[in-house]
C-alpha positions in Angstrom: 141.5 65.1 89.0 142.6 68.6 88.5 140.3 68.9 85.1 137.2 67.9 87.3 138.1 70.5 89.7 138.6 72.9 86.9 135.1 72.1 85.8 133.3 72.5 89.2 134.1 70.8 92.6 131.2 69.5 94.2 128.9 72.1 96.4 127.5 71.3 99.9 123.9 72.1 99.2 122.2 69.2 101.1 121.5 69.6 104.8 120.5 67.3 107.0 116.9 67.8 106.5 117.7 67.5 102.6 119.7 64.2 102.9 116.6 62.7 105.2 114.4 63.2 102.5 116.4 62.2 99.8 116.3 58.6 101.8 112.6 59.0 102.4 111.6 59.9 98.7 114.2 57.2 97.5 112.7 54.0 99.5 109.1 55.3 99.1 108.0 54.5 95.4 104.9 51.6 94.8 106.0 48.8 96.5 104.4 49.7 99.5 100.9 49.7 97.7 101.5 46.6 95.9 103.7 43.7 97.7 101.6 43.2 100.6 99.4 40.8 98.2 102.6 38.8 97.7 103.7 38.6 101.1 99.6 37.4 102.0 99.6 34.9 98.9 102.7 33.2 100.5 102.3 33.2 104.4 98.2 33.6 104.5 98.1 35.5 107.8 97.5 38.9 109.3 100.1 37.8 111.7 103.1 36.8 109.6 102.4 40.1 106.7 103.1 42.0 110.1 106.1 39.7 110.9 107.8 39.8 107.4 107.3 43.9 108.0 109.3 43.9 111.3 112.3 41.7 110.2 112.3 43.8 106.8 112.5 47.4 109.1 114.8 45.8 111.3 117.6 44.4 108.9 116.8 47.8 107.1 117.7 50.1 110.3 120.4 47.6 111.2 121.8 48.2 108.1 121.5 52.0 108.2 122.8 51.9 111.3 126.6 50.0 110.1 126.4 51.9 107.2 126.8 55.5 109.1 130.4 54.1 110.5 131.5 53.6 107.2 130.0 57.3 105.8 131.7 58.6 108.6 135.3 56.8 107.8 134.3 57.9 104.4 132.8 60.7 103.4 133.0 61.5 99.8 131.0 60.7 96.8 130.2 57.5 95.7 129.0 55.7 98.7 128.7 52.1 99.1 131.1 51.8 96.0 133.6 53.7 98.0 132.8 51.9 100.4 133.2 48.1 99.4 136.5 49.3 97.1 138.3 50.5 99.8 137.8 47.6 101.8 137.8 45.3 100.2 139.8 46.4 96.9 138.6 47.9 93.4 137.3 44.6 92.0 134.3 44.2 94.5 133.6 47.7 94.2 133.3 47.6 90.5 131.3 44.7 90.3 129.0 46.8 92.9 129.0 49.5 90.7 128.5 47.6 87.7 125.4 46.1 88.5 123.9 49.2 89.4 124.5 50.8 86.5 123.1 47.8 84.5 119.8 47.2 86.6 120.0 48.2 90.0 120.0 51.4 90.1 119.0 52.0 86.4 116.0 49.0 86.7 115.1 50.4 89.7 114.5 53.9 88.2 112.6 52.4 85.5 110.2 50.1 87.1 109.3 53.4 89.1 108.9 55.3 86.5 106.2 53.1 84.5 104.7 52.3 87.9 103.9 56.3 87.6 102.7 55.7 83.7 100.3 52.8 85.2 98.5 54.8 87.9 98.4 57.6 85.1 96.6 55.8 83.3 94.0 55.7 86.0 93.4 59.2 85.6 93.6 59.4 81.5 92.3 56.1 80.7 93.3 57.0 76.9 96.6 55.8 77.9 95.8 52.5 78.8 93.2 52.3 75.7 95.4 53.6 73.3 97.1 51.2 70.7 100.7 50.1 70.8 103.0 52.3 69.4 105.0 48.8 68.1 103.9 45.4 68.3 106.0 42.1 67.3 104.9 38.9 69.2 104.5 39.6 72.8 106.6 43.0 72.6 105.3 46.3 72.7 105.9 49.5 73.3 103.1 51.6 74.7 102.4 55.4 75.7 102.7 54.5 79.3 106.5 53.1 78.5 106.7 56.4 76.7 105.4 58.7 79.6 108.3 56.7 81.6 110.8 57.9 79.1 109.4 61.4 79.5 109.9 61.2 83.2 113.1 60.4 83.0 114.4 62.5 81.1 112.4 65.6 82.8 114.1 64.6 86.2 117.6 64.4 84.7 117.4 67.8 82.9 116.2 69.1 86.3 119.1 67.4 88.0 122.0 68.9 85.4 120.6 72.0 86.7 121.8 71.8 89.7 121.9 70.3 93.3 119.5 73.2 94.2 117.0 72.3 91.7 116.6 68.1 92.5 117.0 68.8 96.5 113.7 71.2 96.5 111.8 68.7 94.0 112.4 66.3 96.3 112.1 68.0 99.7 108.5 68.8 98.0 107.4 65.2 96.8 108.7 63.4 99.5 107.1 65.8 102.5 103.8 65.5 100.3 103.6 61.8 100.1 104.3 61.5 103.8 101.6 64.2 104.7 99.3 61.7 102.2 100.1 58.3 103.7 99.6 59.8 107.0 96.5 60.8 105.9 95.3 57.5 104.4 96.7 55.8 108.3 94.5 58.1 110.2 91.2 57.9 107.7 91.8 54.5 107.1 90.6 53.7 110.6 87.8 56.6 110.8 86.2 56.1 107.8 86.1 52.5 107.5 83.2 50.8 109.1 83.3 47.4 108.5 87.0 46.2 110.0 88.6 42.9 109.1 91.5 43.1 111.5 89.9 40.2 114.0 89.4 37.9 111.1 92.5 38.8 110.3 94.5 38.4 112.9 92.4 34.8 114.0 94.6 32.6 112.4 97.2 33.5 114.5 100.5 31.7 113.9 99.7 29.1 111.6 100.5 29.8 108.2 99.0 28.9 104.6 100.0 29.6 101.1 97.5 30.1 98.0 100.1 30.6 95.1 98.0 28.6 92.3 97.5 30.4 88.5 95.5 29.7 85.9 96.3 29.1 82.0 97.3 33.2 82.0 99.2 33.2 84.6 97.0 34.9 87.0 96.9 33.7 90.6 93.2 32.2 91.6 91.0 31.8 94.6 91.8 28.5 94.7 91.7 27.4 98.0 94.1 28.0 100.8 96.9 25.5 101.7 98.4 25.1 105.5 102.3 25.3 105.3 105.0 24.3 108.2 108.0 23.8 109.3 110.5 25.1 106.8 108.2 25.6 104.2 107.1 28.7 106.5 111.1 29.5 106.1 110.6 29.1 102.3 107.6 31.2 102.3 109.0 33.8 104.2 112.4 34.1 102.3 109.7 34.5 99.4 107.9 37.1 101.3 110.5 39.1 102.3 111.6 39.3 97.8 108.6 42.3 97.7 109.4 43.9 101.3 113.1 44.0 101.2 112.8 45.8 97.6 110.3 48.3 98.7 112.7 49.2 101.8 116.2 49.7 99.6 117.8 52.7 98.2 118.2 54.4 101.5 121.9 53.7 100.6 121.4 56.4 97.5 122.0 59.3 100.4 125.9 57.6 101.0 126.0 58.4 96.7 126.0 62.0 97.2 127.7 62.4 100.5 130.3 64.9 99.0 127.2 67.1 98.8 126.0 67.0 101.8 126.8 69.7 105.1 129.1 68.0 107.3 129.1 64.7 106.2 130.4 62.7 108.9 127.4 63.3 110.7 124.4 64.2 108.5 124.8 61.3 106.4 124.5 58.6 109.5 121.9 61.2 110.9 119.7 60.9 108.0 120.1 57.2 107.1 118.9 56.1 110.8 116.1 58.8 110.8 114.7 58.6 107.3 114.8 54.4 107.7 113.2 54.3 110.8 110.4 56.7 110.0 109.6 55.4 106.3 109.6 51.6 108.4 106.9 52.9 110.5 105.1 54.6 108.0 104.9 51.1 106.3 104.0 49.1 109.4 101.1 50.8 110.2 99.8 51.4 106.0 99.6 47.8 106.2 97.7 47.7 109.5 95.3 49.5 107.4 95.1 46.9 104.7 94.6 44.4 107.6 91.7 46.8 108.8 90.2 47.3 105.6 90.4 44.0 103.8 90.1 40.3 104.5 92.4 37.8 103.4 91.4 37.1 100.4 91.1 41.1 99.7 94.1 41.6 100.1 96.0 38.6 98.4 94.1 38.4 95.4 93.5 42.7 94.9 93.6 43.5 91.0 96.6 43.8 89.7 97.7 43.2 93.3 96.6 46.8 93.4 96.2 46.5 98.0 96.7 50.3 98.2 93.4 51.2 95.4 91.4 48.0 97.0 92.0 49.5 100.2 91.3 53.3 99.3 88.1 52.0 97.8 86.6 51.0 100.8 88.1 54.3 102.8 86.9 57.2 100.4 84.6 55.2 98.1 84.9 53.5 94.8 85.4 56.5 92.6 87.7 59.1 94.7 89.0 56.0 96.4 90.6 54.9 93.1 91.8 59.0 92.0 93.2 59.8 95.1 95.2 56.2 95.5 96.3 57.2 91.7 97.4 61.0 92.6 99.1 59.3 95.7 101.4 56.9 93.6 102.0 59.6 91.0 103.5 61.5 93.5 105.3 58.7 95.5 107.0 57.6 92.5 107.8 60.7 90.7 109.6 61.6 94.1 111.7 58.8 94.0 112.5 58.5 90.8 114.2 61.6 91.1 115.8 61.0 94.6 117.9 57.9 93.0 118.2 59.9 89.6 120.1 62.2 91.9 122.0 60.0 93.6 122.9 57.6 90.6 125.1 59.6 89.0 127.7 60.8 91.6 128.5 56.8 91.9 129.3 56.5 88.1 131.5 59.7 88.2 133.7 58.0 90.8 133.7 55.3 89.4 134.9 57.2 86.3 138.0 58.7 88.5 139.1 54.9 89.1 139.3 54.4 85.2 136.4 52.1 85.8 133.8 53.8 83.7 133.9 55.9 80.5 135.6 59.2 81.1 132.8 61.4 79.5 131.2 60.8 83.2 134.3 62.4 85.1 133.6 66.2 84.7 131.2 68.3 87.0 129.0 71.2 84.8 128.8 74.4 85.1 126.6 74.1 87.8 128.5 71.6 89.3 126.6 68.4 89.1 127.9 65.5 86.8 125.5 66.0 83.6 126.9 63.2 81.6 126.9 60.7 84.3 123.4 61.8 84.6 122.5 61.3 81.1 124.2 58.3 80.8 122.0 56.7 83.7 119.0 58.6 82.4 119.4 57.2 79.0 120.0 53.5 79.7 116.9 53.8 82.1 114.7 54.8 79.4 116.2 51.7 77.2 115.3 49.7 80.3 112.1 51.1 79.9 111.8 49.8 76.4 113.1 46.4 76.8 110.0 45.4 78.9 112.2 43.2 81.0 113.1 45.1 83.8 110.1 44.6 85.9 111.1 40.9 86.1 115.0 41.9 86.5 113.7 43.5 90.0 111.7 41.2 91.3 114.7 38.9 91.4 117.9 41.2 92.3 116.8 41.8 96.0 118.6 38.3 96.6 121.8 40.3 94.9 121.4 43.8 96.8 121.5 41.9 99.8 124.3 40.4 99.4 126.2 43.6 98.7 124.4 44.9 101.7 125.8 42.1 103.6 129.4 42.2 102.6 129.8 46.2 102.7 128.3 45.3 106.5 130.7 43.1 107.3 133.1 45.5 106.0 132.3 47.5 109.8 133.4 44.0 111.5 136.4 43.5 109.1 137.7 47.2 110.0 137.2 47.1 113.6 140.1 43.5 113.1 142.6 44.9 110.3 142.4 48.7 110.5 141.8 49.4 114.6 143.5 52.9 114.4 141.2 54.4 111.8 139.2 57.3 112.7 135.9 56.8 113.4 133.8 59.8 114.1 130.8 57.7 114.2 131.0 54.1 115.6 128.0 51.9 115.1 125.4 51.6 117.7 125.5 48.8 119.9 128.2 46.9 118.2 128.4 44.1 117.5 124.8 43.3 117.6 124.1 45.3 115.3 125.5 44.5 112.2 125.7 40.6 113.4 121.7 41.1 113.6 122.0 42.0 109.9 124.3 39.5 108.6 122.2 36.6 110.5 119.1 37.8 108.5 120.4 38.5 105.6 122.2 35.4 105.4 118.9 33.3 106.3 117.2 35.5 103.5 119.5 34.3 100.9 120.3 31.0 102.0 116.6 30.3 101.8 116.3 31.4 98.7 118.8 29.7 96.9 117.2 26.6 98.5 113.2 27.3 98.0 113.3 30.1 95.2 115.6 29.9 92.9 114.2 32.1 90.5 114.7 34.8 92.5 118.6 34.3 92.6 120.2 33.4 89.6 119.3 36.1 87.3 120.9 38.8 89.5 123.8 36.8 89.9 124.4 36.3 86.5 124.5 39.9 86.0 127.1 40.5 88.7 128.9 37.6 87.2 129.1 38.9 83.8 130.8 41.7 85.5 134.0 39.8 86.4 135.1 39.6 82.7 134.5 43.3 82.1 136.4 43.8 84.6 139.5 42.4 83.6 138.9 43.5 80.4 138.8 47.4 81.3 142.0 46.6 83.4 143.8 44.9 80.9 143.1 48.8 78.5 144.2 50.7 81.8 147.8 48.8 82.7 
């Protein structure tokens, strides 16, 4: 402990305005333009998109809003690790930590940062034309995996600059692509003449699924089946995959909380506002898609592409398509380097436990953990490589709310064993509020594990594999 302070103790450099958009940047990457397809292929109405929206922001404010008595108990680096190990003891906060290092928050950083290759690619179609760099079988490695790389490793130089550096990249980003999908809200209803929401919103509350693919894989136009009872469940548990993983991350703000001005305020301060906002921001973009496109328009976009479909028919086929590609490019560069940021400070503490290697324990000169950083940066970029992340994410939201769920019942568990802690910050309207999460969250899961299965084991396995490692780091350390 005394060598890290030796090397440079951490620096409060992040207001409150800082730590707001550091959750805003790190929820908003392309899921928002992308999922809503999804969510229409499985429930089929305007009705229910809108619906799987609502529950999504209101398990994500819920959330937010039990989190900020934990941040407040305590406020130090590290976050939702610190978090679940005091409570609950250094096992589950390792196995926590150790699947974000292995895909969470490295998979997530990845999947962003090709998503900003992809809509590149819009504007320099070379990259999408160009030939593999290596081909074997059905693995490749293209430019657009190679731009990723080169993302990456911009934003983590940046960030081993400093706090300064990564707080006014993303203050910039993130206050941009808010400014632009405010835009797109406001034009999307002026400019578009044709509007679909009636049709849209005519089916009401019945509910239909069109999930068939041809010989490729690709989903087809053909024909719409009506769904009930708890098949609607099902559906929605399957909806809800693409929405609850385009509204995580907020968490990444707890990560860097020893860092921020007056943490035991700012940090629940910023979680509530920057959740709330980005939640809004999302329920009315999809509006738009409901405006803009039928059904079918929006189900079956290319690529399931909703946001270009949509900005097609706003601004016109060929500034539609570049100013829907210059707004992704900025969404995700933003927040890939809000949860490059954030990353980091988790594995450093987790380093001062003995649970991950040392090299990731000392501060820079400038005070920031640069090996921790590079360690995350680099396994991102092998992430990027392995052309299996994209599949790892769609199927760990089952597993990130899960940890979400225990480190919330973590607020309940406290208020029973530990009564006389100090609390600067007690959770609003307790305890609705995190009962309200642990009710949806648990139908989430438990749905899934019934109707989806796909989109559970994978993650758990990963976790799992942690339990060895764990003992096995323990068994070096005693």
């Amino acid at each position: 402990m005394e060598k890290l302070q030796e090397k440079g103790p951490l620096k409060k450099k992040l207001g409150l305005f800082d730590a707001a958009m550091l959750v805003m940047g790190s929820m908003i990457g392309s899921g928002i333009f992308i999922v809503s397809a999804d969510i229409m292929r499985n429930l089929g109405s305007g009705y229910w998109l809108i619906v799987v929206w609502i529950i999504t922001g209101v398990m994500t404010v819920a959330a937010a809003i039990s989190y900020g008595e934990l941040s407040s108990m305590f406020p130090k680096a590290g976050g939702q690790y610190t978090y679940l190990k005091e409570i609950f003891g250094k096992m589950m906060g390792f196995l926590y930590g150790w699947g974000l290092f292995t895909v969470i928050q490295t998979g997530t950083i990845a999947a962003v940062a090709v998503a900003f290759g992809k809509f590149t690619a819009y504007l320099i179609p070379a990259l999408n034309d160009a030939a593999p760099i290596f081909q074997n079988g059905s693995y490749k490695i293209t430019w657009i995996q190679i731009l990723a790389i080169g993302v990456i490793l911009l934003l983590t130089f940046i960030n081993t600059k400093g706090v300064e550096g990564g707080k006014w990249l993303q203050n910039i980003f993130t206050g941009s692509k808010i400014v632009a999908l405010i835009g797109l809200i406001i034009l999307g209803f002026i400019l578009v003449k044709g509007t679909f929401w009636a049709e849209n919103m005519s089916f009401g509350w019945d509910a239909f699924n069109n999930l068939k693919t041809d010989a490729s894989g690709n989903f087809t136009k053909a024909g719409w089946q009506s769904i009930s009872g708890m098949t609607i469940m099902g559906g929605i548990a399957a909806a809800m995959v693409g929405s609850v993983f385009s509204s995580v991350a907020w968490e990444n703000v707890t990560f860097v909380s020893g860092e921020i001005e007056n943490p035991k305020k700012n940090v629940v301060r910023a979680m509530v506002l920057g959740t709330s906002a980005v939640m809004v921001l999302y329920l009315l973009v999809n509006f738009i898609y409901l405006n803009t496109l039928n059904r079918d328009g929006i189900a079956f976009a290319l690529n399931d592409r909703v946001a270009v479909a949509a900005s097609e028919l706003i601004f016109g086929s060929g500034i539609g398509t570049i100013i829907m590609a210059v707004l992704v490019m900025i969404s995700t560069f933003g927040c890939v380097n809000g949860i490059v940021l954030a990353g980091a400070r988790v594995f450093q503490t987790m380093a001062k436990d003995g649970m991950f290697f040392k090299a990731a324990l000392d501060n820079n000169k400038n005070g920031v953990p640069a090996k921790s950083l590079w360690m995350q940066g680099i396994w991102a970029s092998v992430l990027c490589l392995s052309g299996q992340y994209g599949n790892l994410l769609d199927m760990i939201s089952f597993v990130i709310v899960l940890f979400y769920m225990i480190t919330v019942f973590g607020v309940i568990y406290l208020r029973f064993t530990k009564p006389g802690l100090e609390r600067p910050y007690k959770t609003w309207l307790y305890p609705v509020t995190p009962i309200v999460y642990l009710l949806i969250g648990a139908a989430f899961c438990i749905l899934l594990l019934i109707y989806k299965q796909q989109y559970t084991w994978p993650g758990l396995i990963i976790v799992l594999i942690g339990v060895p490692v764990y003992f096995f780091i323990n068994k070096k350390t005693t």
